[in-house]
C-alpha positions in Angstrom: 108.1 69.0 97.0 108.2 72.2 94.8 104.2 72.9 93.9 105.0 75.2 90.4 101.5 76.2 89.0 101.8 78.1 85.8 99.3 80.6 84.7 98.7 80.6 80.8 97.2 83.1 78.3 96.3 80.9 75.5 96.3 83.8 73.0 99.7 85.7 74.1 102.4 85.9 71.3 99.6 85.0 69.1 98.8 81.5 70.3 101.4 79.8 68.3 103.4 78.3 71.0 100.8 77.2 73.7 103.0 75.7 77.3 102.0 71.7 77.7 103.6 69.3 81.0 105.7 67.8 77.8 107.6 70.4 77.2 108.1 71.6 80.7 109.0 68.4 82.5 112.4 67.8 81.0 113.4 71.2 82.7 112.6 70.4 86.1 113.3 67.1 88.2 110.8 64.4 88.9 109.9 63.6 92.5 111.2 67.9 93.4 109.0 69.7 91.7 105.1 69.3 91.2 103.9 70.8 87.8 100.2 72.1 87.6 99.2 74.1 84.0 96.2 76.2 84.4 95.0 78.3 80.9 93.1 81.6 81.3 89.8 81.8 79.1 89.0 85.7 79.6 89.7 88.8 80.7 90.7 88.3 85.0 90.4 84.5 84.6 94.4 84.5 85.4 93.5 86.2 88.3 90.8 83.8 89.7 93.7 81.0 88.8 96.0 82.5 90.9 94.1 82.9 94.0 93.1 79.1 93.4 97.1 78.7 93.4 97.6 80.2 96.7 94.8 78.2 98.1 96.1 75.3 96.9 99.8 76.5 98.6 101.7 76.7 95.8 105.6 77.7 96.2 105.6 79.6 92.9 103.5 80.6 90.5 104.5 81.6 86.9 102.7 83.8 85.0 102.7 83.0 81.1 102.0 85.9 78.8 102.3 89.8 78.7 102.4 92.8 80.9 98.9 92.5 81.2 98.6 88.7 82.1 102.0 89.1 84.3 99.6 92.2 86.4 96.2 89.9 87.2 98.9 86.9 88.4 100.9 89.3 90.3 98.7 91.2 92.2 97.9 88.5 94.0 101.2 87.9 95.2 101.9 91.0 96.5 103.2 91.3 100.5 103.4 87.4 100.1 106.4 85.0 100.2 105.0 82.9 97.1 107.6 83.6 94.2 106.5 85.3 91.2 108.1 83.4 87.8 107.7 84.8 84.2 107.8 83.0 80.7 107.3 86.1 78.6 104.6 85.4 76.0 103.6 88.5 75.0 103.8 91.3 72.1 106.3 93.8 74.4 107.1 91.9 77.4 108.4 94.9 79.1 108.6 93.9 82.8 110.2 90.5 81.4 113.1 92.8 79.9 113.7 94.5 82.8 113.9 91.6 85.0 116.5 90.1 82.4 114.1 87.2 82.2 114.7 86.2 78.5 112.0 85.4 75.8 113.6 81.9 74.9 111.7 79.9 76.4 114.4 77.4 77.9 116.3 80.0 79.8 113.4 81.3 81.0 112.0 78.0 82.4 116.1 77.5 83.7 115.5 80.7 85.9 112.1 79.3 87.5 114.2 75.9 87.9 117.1 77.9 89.5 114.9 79.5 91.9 116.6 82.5 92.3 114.5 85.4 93.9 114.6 89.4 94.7 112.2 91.6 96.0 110.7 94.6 94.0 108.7 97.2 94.2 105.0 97.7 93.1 103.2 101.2 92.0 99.3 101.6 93.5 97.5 103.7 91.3 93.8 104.2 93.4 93.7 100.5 94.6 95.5 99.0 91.1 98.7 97.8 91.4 100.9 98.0 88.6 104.6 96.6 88.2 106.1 98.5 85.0 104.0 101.9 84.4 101.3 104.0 84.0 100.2 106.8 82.7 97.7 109.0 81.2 97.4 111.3 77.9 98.8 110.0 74.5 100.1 106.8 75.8 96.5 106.0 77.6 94.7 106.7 74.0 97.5 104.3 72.3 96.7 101.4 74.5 93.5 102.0 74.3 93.2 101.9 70.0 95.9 99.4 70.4 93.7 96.9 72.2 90.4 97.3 70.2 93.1 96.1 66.5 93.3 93.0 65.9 97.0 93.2 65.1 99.5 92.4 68.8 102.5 93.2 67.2 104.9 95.9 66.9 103.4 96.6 63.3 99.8 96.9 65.4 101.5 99.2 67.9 102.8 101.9 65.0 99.5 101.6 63.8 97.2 102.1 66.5 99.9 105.4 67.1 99.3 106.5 63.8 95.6 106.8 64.4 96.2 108.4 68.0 98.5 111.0 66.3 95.4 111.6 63.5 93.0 111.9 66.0 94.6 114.1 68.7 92.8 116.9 68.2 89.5 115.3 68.9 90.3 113.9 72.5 88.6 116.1 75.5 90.2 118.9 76.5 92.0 118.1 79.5 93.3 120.1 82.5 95.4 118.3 85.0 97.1 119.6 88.9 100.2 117.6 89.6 101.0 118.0 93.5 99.3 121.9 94.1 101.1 123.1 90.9 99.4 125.1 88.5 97.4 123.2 86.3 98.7 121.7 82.9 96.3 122.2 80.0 96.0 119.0 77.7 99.4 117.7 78.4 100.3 114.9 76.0 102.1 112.5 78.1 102.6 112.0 81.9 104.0 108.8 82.5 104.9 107.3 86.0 107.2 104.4 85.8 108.3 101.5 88.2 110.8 99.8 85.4 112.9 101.0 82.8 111.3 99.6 79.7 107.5 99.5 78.1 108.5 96.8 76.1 109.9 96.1 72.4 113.0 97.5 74.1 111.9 101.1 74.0 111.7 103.4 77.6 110.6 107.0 78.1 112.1 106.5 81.8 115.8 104.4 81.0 116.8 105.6 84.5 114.2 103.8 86.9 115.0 101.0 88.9 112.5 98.5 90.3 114.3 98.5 93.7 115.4 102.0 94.3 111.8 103.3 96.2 110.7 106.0 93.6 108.4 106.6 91.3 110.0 108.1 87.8 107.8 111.0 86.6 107.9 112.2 82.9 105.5 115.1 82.0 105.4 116.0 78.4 103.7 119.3 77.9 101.1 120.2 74.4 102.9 119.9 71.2 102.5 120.2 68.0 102.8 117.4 65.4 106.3 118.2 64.2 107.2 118.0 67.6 105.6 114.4 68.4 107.5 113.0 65.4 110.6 114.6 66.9 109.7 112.9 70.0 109.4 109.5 68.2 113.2 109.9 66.9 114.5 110.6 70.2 112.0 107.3 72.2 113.8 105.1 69.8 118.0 106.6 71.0 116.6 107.3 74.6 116.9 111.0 74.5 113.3 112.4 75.7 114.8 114.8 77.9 116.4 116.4 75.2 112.9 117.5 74.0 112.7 120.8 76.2 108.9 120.7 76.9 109.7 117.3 78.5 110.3 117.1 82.4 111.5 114.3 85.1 112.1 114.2 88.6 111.6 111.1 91.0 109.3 110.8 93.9 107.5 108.9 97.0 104.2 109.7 95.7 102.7 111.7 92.3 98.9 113.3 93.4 96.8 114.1 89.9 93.7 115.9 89.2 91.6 115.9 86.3 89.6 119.7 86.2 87.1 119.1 83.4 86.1 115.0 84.1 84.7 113.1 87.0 87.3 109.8 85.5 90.6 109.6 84.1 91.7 107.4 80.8 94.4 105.4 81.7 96.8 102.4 81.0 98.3 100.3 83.7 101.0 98.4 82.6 100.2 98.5 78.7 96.3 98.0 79.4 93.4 100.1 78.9 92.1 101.3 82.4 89.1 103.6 82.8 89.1 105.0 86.4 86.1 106.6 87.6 87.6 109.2 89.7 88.7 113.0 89.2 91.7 112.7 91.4 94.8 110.0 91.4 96.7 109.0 93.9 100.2 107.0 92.9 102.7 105.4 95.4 105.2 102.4 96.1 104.5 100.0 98.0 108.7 99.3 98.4 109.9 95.1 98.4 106.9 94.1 98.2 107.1 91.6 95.0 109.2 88.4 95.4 110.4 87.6 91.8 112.4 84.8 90.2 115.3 86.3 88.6 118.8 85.2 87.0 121.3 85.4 89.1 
């Protein structure tokens, strides 16, 4: 017997298409697999679920949502066999994107059925894991305004970057040492990516790989408004390195220190993440993630 527990976010992708046993058990074959639902009620509750899960020696476990939803459920399963499946539920569903996992909901349940699995690999940002990106500066501030609108669409995500753009010039000053180099003075992006995609199909990193061992690093120097629009333009054809005070390379490990804060602003994976330290530390932890997959 196949135990399949599935983790749900009740209010992903609005909450207008919650998962029941009805609508799952036609995909899967009675007397093989063993269904168990389980619906998160707050913030970390898909978490809890999911260590329940393992207790209760489940084969897979599918996480039901977001990025965000798709992180508590899968750091649980890291350096474990237990397979991680995906019905994207989300507003971006980035990681989803990237696995080729697709938002219809029948394929997607086909791929958990098929039980086809790689390995990937995960980022640890100071003890938090995350599977697509993180990252600190303008894209830390978006998530942030993005999470306190009540609007978890697209439309909600050019707004809440509207208002970041507006309100730039009222953030902290910030000085930041990447690896001994000489400090970067309010930079407005530095992104570290695991995946190729942030979700709603756009990428400031189209070249990582989940499975290839490095980190992608994008630093965006200070610019000026013009500039950021220009920037916007070239997110949406996947030209950022044609902005010339962008820069990426790819490495093991990325080292950052914040000179005028004891805690950095940042968003792991497309949520909000306040971590009360002046230094980071960012690595891979390589094939650790065993993930259903098409073939």
């Amino acid at each position: 017997m196949i135990r399949i527990h599935f983790i749900v976010n009740p209010i992903a992708g609005h909450g207008n298409a919650p998962l029941t046993k009805e609508e799952l058990q036609p995909y899967f074959i009675q007397g093989v697999h063993d269904l168990t639902i389980k619906v998160s009620e707050f913030k970390a509750h898909a978490t809890e679920l999911t260590k329940a899960s393992i207790q209760e020696k489940a084969d897979i476990i599918v996480a039901c949502g977001g990025d965000g939803t798709i992180n508590e459920v899968a750091t649980c399963l890291i350096g474990t066999d237990i397979a991680l499946g995906i019905v994207p539920m989300g507003s971006g569903n980035g990681l989803a994107s990237n696995l080729k996992i697709p938002k219809k909901r029948r394929k997607a349940l086909e791929i958990i059925r098929d039980k086809h699995t790689e390995r990937m690999d995960v980022g640890n940002i100071n003890g938090h894991y995350f599977f697509s990106n993180t990252g600190v500066g303008f894209d830390a501030r978006l998530i942030k305004n993005y999470e306190s609108s009540e609007k978890r669409t697209l439309l909600g995500y050019i707004s809440a970057c509207a208002i970041t753009f507006r309100d730039i010039e009222k953030n902290t000053p910030l000085s930041i040492g990447i690896d001994g180099e000489a400090p970067i003075v309010n930079p407005f992006i530095i992104l570290i990516s695991n995946s190729n995609e942030m979700g709603y199909k756009l990428s400031l990193t189209p070249k990582a790989s989940l499975q290839d061992g490095l980190l992608d690093v994008l630093i965006i120097k200070k610019i000026g408004r013009l500039k950021m629009l220009w920037l916007g333009f070239l997110i949406l054809i996947r030209k950022v390195h044609w902005l010339k005070e962008s820069r990426s390379f790819q490495t093991k490990e990325v080292n950052l220190k914040c000179e005028h804060s004891d805690f950095f602003d940042t968003q792991i994976d497309g949520e909000h993440n306040r971590i009360d330290n002046n230094e980071l530390t960012i690595s891979l932890l390589e094939q650790s993630l065993c993930v259903l997959t098409a073939k």
